[in-house]
FILO-568645 format. One record per residue (C-alpha): z, y, x; residue number from 1. Coordinates in nm, 4 decimals. Layout:
<sites>
{z: Z; y: Y; x: X; i: NUM};
...
</sites>
This chain:
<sites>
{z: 31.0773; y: 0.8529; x: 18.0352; i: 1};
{z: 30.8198; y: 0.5792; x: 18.0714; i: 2};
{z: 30.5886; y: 0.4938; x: 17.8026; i: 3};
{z: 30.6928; y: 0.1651; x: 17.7736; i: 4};
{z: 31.0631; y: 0.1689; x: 17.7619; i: 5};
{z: 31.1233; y: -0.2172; x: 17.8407; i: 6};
{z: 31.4156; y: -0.2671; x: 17.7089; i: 7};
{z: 31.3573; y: -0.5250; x: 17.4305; i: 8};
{z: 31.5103; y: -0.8768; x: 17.5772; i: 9};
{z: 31.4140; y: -1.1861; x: 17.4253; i: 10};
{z: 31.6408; y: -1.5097; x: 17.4224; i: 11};
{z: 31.4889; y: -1.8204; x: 17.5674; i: 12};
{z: 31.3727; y: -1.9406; x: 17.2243; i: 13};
{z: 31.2051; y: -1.6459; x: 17.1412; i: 14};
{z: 31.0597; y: -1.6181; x: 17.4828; i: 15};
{z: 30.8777; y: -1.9968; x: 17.4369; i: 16};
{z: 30.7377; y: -1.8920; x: 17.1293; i: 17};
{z: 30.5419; y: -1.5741; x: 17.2899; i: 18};
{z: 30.4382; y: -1.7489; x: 17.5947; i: 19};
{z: 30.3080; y: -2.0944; x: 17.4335; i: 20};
{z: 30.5415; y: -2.3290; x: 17.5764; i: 21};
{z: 30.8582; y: -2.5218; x: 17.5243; i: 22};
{z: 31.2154; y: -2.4123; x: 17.5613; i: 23};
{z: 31.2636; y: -2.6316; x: 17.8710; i: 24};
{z: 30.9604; y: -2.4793; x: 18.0465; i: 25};
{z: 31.1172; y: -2.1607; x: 18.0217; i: 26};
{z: 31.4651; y: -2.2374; x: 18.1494; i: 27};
{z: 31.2472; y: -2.4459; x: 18.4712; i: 28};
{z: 31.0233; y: -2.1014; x: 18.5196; i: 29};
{z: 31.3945; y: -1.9106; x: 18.5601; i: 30};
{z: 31.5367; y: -2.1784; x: 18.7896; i: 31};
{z: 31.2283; y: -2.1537; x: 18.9914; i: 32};
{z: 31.2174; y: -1.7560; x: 19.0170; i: 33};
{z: 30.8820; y: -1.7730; x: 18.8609; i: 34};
{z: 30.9854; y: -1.5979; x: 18.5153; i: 35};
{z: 31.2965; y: -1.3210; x: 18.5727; i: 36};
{z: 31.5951; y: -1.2963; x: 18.3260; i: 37};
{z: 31.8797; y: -1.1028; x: 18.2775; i: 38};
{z: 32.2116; y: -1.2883; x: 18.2123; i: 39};
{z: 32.4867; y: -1.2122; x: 17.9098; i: 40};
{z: 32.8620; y: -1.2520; x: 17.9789; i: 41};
{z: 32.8334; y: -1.5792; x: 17.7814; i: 42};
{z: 32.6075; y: -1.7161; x: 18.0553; i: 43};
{z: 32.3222; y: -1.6758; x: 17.8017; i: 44};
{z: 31.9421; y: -1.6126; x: 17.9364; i: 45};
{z: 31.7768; y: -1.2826; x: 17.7718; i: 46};
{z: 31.3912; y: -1.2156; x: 17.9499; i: 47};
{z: 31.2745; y: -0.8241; x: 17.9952; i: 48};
{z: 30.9883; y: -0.8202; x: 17.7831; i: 49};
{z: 30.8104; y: -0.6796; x: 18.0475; i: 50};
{z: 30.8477; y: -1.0577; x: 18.2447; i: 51};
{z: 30.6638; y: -1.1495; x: 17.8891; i: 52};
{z: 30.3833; y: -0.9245; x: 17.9149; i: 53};
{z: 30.3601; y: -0.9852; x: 18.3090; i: 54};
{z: 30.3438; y: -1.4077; x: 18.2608; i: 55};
{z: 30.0933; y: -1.3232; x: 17.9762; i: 56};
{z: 29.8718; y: -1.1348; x: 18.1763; i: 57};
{z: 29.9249; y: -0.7725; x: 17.9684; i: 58};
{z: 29.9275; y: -0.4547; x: 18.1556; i: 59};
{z: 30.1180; y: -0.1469; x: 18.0136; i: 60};
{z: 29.8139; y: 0.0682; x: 18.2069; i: 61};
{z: 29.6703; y: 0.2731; x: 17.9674; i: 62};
{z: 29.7969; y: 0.1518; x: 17.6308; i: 63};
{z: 29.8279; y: 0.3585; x: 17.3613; i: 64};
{z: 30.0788; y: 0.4784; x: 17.1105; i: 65};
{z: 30.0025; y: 0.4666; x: 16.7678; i: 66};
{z: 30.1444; y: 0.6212; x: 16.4591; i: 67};
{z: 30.0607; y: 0.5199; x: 16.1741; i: 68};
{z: 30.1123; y: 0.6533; x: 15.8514; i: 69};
{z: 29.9813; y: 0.5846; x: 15.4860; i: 70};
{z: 30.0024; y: 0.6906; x: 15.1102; i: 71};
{z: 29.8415; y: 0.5478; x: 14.8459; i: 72};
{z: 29.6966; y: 0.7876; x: 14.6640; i: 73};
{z: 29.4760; y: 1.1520; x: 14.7815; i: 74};
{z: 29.7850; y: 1.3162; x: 14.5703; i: 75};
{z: 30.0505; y: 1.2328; x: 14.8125; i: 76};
{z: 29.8805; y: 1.4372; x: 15.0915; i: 77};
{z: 30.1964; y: 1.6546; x: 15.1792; i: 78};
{z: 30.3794; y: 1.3329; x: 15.2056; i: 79};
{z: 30.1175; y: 1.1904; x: 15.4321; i: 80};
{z: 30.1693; y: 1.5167; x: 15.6825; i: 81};
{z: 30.5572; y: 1.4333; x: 15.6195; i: 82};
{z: 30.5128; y: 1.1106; x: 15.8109; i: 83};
{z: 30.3261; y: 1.2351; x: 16.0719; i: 84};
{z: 30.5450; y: 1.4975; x: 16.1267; i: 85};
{z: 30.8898; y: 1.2834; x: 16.1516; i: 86};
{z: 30.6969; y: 1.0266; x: 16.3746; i: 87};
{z: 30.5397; y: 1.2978; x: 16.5761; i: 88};
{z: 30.9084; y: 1.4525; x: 16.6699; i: 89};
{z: 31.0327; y: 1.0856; x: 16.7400; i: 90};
{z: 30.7183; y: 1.0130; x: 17.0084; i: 91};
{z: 30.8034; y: 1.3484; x: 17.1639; i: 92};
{z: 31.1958; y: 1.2887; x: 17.1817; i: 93};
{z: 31.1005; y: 0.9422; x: 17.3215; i: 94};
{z: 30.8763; y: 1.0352; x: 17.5789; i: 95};
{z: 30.6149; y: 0.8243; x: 17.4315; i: 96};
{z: 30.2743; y: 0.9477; x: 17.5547; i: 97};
{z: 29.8888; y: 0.8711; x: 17.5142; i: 98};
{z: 29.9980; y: 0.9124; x: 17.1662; i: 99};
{z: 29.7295; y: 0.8018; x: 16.8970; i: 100};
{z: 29.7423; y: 0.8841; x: 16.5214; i: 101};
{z: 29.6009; y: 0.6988; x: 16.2377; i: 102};
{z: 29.6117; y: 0.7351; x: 15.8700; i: 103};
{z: 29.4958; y: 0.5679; x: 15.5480; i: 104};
{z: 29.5154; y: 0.6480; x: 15.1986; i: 105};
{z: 29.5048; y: 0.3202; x: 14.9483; i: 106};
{z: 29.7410; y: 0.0214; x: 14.8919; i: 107};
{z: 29.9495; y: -0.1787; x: 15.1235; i: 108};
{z: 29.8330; y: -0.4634; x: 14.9430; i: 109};
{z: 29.4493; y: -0.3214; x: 15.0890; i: 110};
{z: 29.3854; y: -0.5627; x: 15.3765; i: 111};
{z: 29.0828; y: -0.3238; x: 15.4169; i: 112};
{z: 29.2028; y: 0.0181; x: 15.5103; i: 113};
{z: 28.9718; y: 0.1616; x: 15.7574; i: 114};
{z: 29.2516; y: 0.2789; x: 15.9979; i: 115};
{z: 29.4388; y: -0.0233; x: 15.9722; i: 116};
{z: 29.2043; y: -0.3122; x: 16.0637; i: 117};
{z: 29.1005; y: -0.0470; x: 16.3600; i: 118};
{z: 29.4540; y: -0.0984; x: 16.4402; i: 119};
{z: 29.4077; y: -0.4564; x: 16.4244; i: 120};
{z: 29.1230; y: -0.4359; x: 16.6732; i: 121};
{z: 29.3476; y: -0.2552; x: 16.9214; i: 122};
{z: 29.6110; y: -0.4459; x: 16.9287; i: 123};
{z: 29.3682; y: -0.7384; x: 16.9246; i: 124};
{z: 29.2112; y: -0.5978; x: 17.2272; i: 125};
{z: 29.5476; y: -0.5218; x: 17.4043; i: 126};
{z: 29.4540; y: -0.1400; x: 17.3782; i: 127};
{z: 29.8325; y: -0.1086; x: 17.2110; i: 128};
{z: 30.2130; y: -0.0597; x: 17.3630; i: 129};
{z: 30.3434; y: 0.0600; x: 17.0442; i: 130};
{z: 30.3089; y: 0.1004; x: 16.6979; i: 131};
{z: 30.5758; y: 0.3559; x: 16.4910; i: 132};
{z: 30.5822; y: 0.3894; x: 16.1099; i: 133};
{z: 30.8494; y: 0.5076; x: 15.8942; i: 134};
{z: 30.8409; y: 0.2347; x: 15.7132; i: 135};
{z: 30.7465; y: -0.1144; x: 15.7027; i: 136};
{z: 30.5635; y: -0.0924; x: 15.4172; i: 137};
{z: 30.3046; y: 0.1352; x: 15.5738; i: 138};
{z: 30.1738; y: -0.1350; x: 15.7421; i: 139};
{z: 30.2227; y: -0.3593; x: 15.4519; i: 140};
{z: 30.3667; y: -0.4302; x: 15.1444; i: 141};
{z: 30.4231; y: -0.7929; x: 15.2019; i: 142};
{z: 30.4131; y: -1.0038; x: 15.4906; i: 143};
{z: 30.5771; y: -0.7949; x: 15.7717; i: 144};
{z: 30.7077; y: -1.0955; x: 15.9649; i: 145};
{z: 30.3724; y: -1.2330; x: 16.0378; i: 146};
{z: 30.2372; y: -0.9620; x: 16.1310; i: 147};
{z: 30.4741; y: -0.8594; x: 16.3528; i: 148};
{z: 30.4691; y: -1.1868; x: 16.5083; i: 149};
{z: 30.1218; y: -1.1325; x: 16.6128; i: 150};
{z: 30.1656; y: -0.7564; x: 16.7014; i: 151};
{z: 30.4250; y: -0.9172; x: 16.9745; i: 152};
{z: 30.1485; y: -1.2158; x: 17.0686; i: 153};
{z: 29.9260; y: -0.9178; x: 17.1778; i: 154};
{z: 30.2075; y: -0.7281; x: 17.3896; i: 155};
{z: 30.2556; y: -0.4949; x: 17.0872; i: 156};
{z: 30.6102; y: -0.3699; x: 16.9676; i: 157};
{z: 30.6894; y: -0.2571; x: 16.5843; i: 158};
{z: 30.8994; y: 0.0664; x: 16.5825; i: 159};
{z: 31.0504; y: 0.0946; x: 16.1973; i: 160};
{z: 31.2120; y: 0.4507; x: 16.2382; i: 161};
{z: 31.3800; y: 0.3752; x: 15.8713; i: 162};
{z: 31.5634; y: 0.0086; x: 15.7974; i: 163};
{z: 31.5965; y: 0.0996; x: 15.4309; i: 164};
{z: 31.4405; y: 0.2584; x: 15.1474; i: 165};
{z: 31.5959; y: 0.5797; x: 15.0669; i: 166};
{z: 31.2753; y: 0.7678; x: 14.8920; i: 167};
{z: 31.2032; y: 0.6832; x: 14.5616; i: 168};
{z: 30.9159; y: 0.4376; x: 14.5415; i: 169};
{z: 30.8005; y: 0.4050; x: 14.1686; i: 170};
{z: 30.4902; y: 0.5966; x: 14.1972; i: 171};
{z: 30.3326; y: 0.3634; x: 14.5131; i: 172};
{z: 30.4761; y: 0.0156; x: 14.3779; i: 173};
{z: 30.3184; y: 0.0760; x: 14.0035; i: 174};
{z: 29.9962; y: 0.1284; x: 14.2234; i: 175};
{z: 30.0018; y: -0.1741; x: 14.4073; i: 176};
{z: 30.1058; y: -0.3220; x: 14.0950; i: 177};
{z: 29.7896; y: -0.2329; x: 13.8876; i: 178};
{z: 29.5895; y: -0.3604; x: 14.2220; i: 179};
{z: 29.7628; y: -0.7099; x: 14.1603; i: 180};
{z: 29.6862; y: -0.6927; x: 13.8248; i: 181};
{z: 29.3218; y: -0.5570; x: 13.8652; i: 182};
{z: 29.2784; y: -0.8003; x: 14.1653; i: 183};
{z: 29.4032; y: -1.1423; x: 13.9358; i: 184};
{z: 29.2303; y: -1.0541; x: 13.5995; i: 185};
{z: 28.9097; y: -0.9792; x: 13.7936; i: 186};
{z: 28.9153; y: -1.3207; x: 14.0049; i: 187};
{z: 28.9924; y: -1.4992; x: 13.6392; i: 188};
{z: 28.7782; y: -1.3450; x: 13.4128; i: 189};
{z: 28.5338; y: -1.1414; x: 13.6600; i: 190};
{z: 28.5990; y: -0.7812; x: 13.7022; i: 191};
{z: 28.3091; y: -0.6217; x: 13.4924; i: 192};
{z: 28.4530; y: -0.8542; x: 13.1646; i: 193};
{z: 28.5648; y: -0.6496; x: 12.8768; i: 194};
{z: 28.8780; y: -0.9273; x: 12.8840; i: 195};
{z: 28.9591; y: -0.8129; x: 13.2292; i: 196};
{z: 28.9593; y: -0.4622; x: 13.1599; i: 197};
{z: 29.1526; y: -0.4790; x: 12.8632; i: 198};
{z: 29.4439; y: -0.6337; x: 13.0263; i: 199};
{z: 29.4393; y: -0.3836; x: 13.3113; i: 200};
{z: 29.3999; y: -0.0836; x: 13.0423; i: 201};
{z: 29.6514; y: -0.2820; x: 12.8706; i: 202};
{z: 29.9213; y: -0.3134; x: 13.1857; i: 203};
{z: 29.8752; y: 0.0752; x: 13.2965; i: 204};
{z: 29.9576; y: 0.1775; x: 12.9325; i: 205};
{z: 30.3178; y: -0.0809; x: 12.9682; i: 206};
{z: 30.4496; y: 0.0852; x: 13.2950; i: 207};
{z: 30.3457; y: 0.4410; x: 13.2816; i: 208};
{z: 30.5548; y: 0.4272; x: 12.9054; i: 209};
</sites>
């Protein structure tokens, strides 16, 4: 199976967005043979996102894979190998290749994780086919739209191997709690202030009750 499966169609709305131009232009470009599309019993245009990438100017050579997992703290280890495990398997049973993996251990709410704003370079860079998490909120925990918006700007698709959260998530959303509240208190008050620390110190004492 090819890396890049190219099945993901886009409808003609969709389609303008990606490629920078109106509706109409889209629908003349079909007309004209210039942009190829696939039509839906209703007589509805869907475009190969392949015909995106090609109008764009994005080659499949060579792009990678990437898997990406993340926990937020050095104790969840085991469930850090978990991910890369279950996303391994589906790469392999995919016939995904050039397969890249990447990991990062902090916050989703950390707009600074090493591996992660390497990602952002790659996919910046058009290095990228694919990105597969288990979750969205590896990636991050708020937000997902927009960046999936510009993963897809870049050529890049978002696989989500799990559309719901079935694990329990107490332990990583207290975290990224105590970061908001770390993060606010620090801005306000400045984060060496005895003020500032005493509502964090205050706020970890609340939720781990």
């Amino acid at each position: 199976m090819s890396e890049f499966l190219g099945d993901q169609l886009y409808r003609v709305g969709k389609s303008s967005q990606l490629l920078g131009v109106t509706p109409l232009t889209v629908r003349k470009w079909i007309y004209a043979g210039k942009l190829k599309s696939l039509k839906t019993a209703g007589g509805e245009h869907r475009i190969p996102e392949l015909e995106i990438r090609r109008i764009l100017g994005i080659s499949n050579k060579e792009r990678k894979t990437v898997l990406y997992s993340r926990v937020s703290s050095h104790g969840q280890k085991s469930d850090l190998a978990t991910q890369e495990q279950v996303l391994e398997q589906h790469a392999t049973t995919h016939g995904f290749t050039r397969v890249l993996k990447l990991r990062d251990i902090g916050s989703g709410l950390n707009g600074k994780r090493r591996n992660v704003i390497k990602l952002f370079q790659m996919v910046n860079n058009n290095e990228i086919n694919v990105v597969i998490v288990t979750y969205k909120d590896r990636l991050t925990r708020f937000g997902f739209n927009y960046l999936e918006s510009y993963f897809t700007s870049h050529g890049t698709r978002i696989i989500v191997l799990n559309s719901e959260e079935v694990r329990d998530p107490q332990k990583e959303l207290v975290d990224d709690l105590i970061a908001i509240v770390t993060s606010f208190s620090g801005r306000v008050y400045g984060y060496r202030s005895h003020k500032a620390r005493r509502i964090v110190s205050h706020f970890k004492k609340e939720v781990n009750a």
